[in-house]
Biopython code that builds the backbone (N, CA, C, O; Angstrom):
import numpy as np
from Bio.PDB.StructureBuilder import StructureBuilder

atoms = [
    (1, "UNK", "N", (10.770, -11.733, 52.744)),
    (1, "UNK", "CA", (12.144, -11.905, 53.144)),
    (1, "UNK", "C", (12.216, -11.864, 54.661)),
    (1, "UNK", "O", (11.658, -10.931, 55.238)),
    (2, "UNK", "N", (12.818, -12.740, 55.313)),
    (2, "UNK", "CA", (12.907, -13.031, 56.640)),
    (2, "UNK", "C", (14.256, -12.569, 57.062)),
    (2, "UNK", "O", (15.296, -13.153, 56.758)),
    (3, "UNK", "N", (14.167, -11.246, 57.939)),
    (3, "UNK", "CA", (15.413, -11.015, 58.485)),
    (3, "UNK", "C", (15.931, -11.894, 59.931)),
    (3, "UNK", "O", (15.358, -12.332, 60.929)),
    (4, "UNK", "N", (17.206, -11.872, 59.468)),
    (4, "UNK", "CA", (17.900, -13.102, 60.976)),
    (4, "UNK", "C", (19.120, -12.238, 61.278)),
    (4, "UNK", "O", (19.677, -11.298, 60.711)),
    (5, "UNK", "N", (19.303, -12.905, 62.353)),
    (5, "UNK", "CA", (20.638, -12.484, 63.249)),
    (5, "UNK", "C", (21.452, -13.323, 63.600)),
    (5, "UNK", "O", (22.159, -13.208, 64.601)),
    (6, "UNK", "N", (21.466, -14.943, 62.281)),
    (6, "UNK", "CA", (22.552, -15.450, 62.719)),
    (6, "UNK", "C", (24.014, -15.151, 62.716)),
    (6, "UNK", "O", (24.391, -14.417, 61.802)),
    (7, "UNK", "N", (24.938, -15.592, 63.588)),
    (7, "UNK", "CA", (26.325, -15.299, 63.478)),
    (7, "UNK", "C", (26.733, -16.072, 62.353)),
    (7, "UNK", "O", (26.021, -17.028, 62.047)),
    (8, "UNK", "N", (27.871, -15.800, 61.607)),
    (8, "UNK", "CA", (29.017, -16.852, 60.755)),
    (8, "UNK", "C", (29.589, -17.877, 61.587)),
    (8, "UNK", "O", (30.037, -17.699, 62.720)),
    (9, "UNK", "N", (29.556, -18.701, 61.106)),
    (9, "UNK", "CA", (29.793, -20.287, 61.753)),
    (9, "UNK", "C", (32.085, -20.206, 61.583)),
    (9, "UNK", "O", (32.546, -19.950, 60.470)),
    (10, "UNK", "N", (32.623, -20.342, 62.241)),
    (10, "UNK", "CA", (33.989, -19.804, 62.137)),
    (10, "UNK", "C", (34.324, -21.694, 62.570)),
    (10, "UNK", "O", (33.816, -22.441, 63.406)),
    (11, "UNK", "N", (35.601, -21.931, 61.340)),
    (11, "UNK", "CA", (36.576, -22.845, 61.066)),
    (11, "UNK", "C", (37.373, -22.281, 61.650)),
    (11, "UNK", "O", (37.247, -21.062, 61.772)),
    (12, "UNK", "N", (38.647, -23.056, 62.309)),
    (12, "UNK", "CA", (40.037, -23.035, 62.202)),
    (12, "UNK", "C", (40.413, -24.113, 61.778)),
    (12, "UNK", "O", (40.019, -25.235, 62.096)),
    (13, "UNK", "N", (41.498, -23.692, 60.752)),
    (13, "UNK", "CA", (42.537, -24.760, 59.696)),
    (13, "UNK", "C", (43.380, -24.236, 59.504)),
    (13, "UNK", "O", (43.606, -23.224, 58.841)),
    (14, "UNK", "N", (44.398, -25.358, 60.503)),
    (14, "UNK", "CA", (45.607, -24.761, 60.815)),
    (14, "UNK", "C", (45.696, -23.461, 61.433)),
    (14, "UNK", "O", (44.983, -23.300, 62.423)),
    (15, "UNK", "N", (46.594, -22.268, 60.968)),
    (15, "UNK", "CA", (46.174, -21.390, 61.855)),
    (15, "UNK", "C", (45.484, -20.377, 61.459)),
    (15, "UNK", "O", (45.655, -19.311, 62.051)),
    (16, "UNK", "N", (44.613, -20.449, 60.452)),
    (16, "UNK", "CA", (43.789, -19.302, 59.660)),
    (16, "UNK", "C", (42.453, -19.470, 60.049)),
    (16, "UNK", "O", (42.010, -20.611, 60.180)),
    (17, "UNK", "N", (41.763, -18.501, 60.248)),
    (17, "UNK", "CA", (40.160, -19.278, 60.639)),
    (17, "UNK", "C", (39.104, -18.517, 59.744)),
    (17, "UNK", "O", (39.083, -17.352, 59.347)),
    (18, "UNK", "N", (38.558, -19.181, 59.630)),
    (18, "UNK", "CA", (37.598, -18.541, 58.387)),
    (18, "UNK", "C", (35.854, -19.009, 59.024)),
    (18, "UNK", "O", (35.394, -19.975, 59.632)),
    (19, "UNK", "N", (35.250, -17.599, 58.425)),
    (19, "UNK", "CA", (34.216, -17.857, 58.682)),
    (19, "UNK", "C", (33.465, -17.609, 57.793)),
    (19, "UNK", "O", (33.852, -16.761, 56.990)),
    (20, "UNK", "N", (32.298, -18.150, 57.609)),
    (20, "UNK", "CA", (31.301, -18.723, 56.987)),
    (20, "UNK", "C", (29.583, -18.050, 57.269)),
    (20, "UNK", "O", (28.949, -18.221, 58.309)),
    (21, "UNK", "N", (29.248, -17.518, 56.431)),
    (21, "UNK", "CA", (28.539, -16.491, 56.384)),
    (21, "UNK", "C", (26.366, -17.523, 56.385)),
    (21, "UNK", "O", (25.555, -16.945, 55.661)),
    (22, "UNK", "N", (26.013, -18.370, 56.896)),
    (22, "UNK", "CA", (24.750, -18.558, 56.852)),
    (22, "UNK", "C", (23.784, -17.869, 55.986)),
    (22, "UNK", "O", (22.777, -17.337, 56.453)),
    (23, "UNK", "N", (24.198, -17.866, 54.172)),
    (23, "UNK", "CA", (23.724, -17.544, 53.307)),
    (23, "UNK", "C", (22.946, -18.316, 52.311)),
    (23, "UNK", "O", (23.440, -19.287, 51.737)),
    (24, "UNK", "N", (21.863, -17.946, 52.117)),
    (24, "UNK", "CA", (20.671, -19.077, 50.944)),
    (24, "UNK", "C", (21.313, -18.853, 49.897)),
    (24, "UNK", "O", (21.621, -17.746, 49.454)),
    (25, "UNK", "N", (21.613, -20.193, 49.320)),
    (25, "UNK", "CA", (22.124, -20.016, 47.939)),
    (25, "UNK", "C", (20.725, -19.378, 46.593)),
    (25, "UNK", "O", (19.525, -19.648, 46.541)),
    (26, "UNK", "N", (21.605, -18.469, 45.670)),
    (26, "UNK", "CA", (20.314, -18.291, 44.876)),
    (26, "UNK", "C", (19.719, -19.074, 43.878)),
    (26, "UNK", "O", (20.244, -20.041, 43.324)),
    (27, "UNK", "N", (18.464, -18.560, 43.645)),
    (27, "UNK", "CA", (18.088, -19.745, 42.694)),
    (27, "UNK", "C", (18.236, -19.365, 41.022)),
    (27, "UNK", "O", (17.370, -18.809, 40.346)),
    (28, "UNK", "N", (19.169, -19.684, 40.701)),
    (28, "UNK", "CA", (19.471, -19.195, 39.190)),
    (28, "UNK", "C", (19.103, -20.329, 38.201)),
    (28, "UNK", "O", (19.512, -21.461, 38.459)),
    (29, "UNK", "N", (18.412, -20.128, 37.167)),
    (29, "UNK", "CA", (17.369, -21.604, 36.700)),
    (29, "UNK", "C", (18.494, -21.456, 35.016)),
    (29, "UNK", "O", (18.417, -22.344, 34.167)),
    (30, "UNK", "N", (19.424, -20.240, 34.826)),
    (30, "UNK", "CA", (20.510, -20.372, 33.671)),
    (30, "UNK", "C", (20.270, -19.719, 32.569)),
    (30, "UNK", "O", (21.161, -19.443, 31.766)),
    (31, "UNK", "N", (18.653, -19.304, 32.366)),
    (31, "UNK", "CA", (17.916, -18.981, 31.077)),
    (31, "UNK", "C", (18.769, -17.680, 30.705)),
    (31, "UNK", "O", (19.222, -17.671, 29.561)),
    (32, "UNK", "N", (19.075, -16.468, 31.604)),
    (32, "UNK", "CA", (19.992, -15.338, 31.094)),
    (32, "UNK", "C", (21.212, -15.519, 30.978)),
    (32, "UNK", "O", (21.720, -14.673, 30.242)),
    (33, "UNK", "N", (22.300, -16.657, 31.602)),
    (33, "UNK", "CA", (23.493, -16.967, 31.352)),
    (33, "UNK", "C", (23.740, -17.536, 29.659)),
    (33, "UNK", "O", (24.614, -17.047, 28.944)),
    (34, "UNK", "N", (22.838, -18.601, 29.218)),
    (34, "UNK", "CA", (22.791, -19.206, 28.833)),
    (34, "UNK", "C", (22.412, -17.955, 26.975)),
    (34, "UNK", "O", (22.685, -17.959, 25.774)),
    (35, "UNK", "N", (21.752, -17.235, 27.873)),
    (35, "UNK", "CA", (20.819, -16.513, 26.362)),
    (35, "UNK", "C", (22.050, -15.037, 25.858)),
    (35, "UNK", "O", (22.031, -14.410, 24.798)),
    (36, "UNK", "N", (22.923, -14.867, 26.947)),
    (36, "UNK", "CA", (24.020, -13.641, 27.072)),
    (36, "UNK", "C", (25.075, -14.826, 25.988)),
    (36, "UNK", "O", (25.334, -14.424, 24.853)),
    (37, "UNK", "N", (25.489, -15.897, 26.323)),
    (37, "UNK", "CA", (26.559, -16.888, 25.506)),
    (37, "UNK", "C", (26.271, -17.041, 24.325)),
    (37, "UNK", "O", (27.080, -17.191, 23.409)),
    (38, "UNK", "N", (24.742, -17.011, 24.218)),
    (38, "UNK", "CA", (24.228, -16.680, 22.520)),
    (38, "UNK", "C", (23.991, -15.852, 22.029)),
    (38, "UNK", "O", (23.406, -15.847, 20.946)),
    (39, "UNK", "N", (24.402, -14.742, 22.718)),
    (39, "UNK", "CA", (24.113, -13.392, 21.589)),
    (39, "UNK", "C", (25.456, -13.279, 21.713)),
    (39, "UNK", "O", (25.961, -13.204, 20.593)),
    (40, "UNK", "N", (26.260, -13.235, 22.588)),
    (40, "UNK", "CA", (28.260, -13.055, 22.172)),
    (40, "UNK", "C", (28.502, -14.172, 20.933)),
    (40, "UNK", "O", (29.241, -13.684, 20.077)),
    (41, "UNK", "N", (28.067, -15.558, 20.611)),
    (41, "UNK", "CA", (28.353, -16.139, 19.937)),
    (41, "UNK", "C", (27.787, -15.395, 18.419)),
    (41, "UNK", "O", (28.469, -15.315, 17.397)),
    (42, "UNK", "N", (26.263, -14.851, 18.597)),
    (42, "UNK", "CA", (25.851, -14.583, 17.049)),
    (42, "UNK", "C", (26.804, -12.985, 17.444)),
    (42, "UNK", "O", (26.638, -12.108, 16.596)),
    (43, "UNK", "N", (27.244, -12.810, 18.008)),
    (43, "UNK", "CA", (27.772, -10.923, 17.365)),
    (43, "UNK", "C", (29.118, -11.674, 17.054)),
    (43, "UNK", "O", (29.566, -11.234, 15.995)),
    (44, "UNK", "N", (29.953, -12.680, 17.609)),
    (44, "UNK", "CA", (31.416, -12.613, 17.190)),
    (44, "UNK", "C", (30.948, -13.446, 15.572)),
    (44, "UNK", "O", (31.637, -13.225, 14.577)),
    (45, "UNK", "N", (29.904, -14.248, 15.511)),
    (45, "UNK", "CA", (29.925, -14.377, 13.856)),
    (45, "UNK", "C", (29.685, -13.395, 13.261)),
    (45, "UNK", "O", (30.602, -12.825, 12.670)),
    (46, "UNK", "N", (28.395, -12.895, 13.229)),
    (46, "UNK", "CA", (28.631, -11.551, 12.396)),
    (46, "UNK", "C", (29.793, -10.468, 12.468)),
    (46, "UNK", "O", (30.113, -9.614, 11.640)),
    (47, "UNK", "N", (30.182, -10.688, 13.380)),
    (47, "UNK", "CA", (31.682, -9.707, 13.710)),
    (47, "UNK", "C", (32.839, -10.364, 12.240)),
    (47, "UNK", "O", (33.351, -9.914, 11.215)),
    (48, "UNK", "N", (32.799, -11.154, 12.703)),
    (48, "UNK", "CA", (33.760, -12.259, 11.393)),
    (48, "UNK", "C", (33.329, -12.276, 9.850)),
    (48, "UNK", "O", (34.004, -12.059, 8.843)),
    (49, "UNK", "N", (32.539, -12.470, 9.939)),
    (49, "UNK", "CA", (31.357, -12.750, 8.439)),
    (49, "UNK", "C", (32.425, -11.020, 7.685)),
    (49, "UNK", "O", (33.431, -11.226, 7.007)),
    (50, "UNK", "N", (32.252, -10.475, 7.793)),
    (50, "UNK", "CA", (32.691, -9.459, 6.617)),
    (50, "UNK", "C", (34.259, -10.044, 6.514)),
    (50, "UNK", "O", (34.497, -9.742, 5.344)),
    (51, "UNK", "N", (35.366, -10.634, 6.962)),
    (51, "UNK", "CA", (36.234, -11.183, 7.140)),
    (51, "UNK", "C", (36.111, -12.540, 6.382)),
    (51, "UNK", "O", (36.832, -13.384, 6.914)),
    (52, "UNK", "N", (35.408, -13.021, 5.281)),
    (52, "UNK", "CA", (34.913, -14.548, 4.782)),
    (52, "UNK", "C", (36.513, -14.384, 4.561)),
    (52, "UNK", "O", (37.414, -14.698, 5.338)),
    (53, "UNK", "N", (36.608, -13.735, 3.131)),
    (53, "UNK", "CA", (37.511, -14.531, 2.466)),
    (53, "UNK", "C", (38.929, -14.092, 2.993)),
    (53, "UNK", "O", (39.696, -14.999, 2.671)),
    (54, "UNK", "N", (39.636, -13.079, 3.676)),
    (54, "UNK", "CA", (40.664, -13.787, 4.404)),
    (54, "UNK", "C", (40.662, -14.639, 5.256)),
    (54, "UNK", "O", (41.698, -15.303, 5.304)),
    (55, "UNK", "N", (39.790, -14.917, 6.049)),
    (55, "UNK", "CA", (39.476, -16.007, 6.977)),
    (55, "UNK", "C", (39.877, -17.771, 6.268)),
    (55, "UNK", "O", (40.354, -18.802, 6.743)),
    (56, "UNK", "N", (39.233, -17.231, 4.575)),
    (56, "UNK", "CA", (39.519, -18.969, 3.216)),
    (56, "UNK", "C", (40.637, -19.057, 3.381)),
    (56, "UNK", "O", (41.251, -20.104, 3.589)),
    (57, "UNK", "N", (41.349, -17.294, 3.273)),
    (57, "UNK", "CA", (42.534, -17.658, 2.767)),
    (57, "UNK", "C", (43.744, -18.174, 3.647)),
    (57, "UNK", "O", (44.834, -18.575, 3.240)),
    (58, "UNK", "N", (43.334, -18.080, 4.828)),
    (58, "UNK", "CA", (44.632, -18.789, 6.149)),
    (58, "UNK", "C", (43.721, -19.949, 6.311)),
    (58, "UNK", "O", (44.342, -20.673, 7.090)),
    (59, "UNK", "N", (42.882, -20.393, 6.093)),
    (59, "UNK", "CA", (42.451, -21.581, 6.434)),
    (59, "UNK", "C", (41.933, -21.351, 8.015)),
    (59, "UNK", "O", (42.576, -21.867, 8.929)),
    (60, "UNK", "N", (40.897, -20.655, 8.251)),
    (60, "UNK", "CA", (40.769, -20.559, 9.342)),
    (60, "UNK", "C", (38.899, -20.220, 9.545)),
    (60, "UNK", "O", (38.333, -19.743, 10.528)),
    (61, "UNK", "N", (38.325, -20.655, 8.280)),
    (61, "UNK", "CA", (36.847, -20.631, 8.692)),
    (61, "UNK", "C", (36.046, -21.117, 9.216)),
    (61, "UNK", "O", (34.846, -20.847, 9.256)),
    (62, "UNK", "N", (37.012, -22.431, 10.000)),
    (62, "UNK", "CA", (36.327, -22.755, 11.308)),
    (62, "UNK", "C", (36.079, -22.204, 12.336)),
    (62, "UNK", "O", (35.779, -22.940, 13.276)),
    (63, "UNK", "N", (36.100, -20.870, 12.547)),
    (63, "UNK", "CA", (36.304, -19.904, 13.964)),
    (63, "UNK", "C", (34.450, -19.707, 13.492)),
    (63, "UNK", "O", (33.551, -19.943, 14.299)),
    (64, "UNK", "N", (34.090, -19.028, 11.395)),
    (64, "UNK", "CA", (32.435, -18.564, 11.397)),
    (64, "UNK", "C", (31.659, -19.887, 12.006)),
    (64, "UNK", "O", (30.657, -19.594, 12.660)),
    (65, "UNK", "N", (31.928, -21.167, 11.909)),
    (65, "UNK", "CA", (30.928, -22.583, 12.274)),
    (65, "UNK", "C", (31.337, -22.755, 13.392)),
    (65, "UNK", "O", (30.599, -23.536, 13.992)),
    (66, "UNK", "N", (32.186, -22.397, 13.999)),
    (66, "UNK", "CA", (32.352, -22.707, 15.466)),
    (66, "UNK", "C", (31.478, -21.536, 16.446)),
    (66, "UNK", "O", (31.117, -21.772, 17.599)),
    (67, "UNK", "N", (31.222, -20.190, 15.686)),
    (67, "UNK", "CA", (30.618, -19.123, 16.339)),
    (67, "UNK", "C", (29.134, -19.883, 15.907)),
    (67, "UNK", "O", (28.430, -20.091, 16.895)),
    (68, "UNK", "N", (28.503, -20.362, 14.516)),
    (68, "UNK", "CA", (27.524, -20.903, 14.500)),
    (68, "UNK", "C", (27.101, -21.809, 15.070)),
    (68, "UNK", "O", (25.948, -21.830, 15.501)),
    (69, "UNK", "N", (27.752, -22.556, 15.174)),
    (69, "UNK", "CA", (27.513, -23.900, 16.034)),
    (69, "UNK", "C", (27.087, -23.544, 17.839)),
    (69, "UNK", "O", (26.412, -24.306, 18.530)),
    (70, "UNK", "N", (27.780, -21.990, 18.395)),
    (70, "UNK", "CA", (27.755, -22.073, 19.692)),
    (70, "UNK", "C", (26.035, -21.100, 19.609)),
    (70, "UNK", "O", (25.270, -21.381, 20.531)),
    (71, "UNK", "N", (25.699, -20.415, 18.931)),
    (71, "UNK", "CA", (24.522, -20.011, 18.531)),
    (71, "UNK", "C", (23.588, -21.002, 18.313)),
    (71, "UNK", "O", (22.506, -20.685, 18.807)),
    (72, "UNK", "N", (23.580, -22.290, 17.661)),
    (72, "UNK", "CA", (23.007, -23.154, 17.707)),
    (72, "UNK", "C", (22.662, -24.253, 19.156)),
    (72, "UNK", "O", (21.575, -24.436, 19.704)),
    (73, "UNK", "N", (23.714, -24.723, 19.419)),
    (73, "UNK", "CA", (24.012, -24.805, 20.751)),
    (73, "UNK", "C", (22.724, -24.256, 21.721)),
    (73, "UNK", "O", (21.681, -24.713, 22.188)),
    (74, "UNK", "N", (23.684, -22.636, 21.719)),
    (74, "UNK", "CA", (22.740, -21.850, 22.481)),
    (74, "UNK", "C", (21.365, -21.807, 22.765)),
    (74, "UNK", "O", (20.890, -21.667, 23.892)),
    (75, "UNK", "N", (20.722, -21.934, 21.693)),
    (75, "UNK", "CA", (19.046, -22.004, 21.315)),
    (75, "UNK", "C", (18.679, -23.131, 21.718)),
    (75, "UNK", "O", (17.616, -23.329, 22.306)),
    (76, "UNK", "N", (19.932, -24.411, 21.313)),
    (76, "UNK", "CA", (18.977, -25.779, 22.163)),
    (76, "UNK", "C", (18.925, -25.087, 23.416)),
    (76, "UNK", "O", (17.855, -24.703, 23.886)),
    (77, "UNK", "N", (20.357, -24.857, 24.148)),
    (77, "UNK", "CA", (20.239, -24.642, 26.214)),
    (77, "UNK", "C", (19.583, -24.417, 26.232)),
    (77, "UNK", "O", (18.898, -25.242, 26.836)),
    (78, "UNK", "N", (18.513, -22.845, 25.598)),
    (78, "UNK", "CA", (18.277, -21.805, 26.235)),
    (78, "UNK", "C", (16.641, -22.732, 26.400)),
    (78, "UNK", "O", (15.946, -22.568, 27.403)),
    (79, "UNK", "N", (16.273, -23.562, 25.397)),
    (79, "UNK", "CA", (14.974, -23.953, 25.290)),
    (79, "UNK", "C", (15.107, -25.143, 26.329)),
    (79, "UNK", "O", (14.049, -25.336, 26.927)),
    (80, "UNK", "N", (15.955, -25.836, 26.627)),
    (80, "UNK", "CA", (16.509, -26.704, 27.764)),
    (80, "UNK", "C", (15.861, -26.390, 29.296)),
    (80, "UNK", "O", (15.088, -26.849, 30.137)),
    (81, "UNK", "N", (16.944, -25.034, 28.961)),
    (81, "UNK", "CA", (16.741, -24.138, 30.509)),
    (81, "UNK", "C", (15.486, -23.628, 30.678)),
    (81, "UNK", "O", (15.125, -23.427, 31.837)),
    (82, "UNK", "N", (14.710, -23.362, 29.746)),
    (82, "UNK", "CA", (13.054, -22.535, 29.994)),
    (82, "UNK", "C", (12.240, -24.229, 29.960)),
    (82, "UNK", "O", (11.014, -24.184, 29.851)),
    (83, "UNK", "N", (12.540, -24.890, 30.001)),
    (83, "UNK", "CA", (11.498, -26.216, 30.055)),
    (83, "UNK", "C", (11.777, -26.925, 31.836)),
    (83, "UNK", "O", (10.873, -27.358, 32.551)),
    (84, "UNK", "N", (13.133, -26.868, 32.173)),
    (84, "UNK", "CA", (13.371, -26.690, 33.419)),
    (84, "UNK", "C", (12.772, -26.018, 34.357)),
    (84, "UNK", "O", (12.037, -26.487, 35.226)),
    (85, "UNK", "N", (13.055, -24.975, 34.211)),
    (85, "UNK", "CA", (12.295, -23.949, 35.147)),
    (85, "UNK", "C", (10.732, -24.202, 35.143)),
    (85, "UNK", "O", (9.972, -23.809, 36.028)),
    (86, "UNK", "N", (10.516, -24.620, 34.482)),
    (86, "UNK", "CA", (8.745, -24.902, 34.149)),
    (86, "UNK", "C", (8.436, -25.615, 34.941)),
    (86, "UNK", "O", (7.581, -25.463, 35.814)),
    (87, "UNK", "N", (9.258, -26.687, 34.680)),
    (87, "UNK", "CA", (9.194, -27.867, 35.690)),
    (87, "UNK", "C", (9.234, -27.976, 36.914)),
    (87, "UNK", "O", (8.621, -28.734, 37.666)),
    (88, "UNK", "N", (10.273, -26.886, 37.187)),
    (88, "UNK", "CA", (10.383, -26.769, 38.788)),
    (88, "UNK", "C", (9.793, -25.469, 39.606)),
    (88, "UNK", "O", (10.116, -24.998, 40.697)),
    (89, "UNK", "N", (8.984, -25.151, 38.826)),
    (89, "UNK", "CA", (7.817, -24.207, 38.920)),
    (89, "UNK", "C", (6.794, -24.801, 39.369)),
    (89, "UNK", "O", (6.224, -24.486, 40.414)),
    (90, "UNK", "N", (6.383, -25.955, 38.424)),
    (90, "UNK", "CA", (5.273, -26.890, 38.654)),
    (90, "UNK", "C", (5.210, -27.681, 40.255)),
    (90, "UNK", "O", (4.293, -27.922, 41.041)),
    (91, "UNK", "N", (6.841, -27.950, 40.253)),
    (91, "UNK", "CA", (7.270, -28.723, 41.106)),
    (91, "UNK", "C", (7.006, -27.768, 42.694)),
    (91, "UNK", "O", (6.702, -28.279, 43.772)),
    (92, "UNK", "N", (7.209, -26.412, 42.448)),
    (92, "UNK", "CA", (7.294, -26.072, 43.954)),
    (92, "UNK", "C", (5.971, -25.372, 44.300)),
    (92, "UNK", "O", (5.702, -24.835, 45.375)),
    (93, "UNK", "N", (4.992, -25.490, 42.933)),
    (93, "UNK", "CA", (3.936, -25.168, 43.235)),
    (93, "UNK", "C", (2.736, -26.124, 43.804)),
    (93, "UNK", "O", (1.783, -25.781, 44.504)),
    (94, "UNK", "N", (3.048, -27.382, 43.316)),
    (94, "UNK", "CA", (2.299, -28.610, 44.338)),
    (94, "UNK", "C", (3.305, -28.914, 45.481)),
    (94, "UNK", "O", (2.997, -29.897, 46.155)),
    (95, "UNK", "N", (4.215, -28.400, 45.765)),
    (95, "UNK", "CA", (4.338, -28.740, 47.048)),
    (95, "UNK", "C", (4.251, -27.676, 47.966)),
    (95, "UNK", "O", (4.987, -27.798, 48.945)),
    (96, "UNK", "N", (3.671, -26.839, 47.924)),
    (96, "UNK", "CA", (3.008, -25.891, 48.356)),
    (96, "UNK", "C", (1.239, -25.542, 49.133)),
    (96, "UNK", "O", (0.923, -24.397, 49.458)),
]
sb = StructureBuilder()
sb.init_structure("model")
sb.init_model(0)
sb.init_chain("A")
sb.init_seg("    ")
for serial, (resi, resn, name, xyz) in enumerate(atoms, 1):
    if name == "N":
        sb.init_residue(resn, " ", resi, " ")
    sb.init_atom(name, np.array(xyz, "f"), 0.0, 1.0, " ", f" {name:<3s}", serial, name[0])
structure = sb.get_structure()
């Protein structure tokens, strides 16, 4: 980690001025965003699942396949996002 002493780069617009902080964006490749959206999706189904049959009875058991579906979902991203990162693993390791 390379410490610096740049200043914030300062706008004025209109009469407010804002400044701007000379910060590296991080490198977030999604795999824990992505893997946190699929375990909230499988706990709110199983959360529901003991709820089947009032759920039949308002007509509303599209909420258990919609929690399945985002669990499903999920598992494609998450295998998405770990084939990515691979890639750009590979990628910053030959250019190196």
């Amino acid at each position: 980690m390379e410490l610096r002493d740049d200043q914030p780069t300062q706008h004025e617009i209109g009469k407010r001025t804002y400044l701007i902080a000379p910060v590296e964006p991080l490198d977030v490749d999604g795999v824990r965003t992505v893997q946190v959206g699929t375990g909230i999706f499988l706990l709110a189904f199983l959360g529901l699942l003991p709820f089947w049959g009032r759920l039949e009875e308002e007509g509303q058991t599209w909420l258990l396949w919609m929690c399945l579906t985002g669990v499903g979902l999920g598992l494609l991203g998450t295998e998405y996002c770990k084939r990515r990162r691979g890639i750009r693993a590979e990628r910053a390791a030959d250019g190196e």
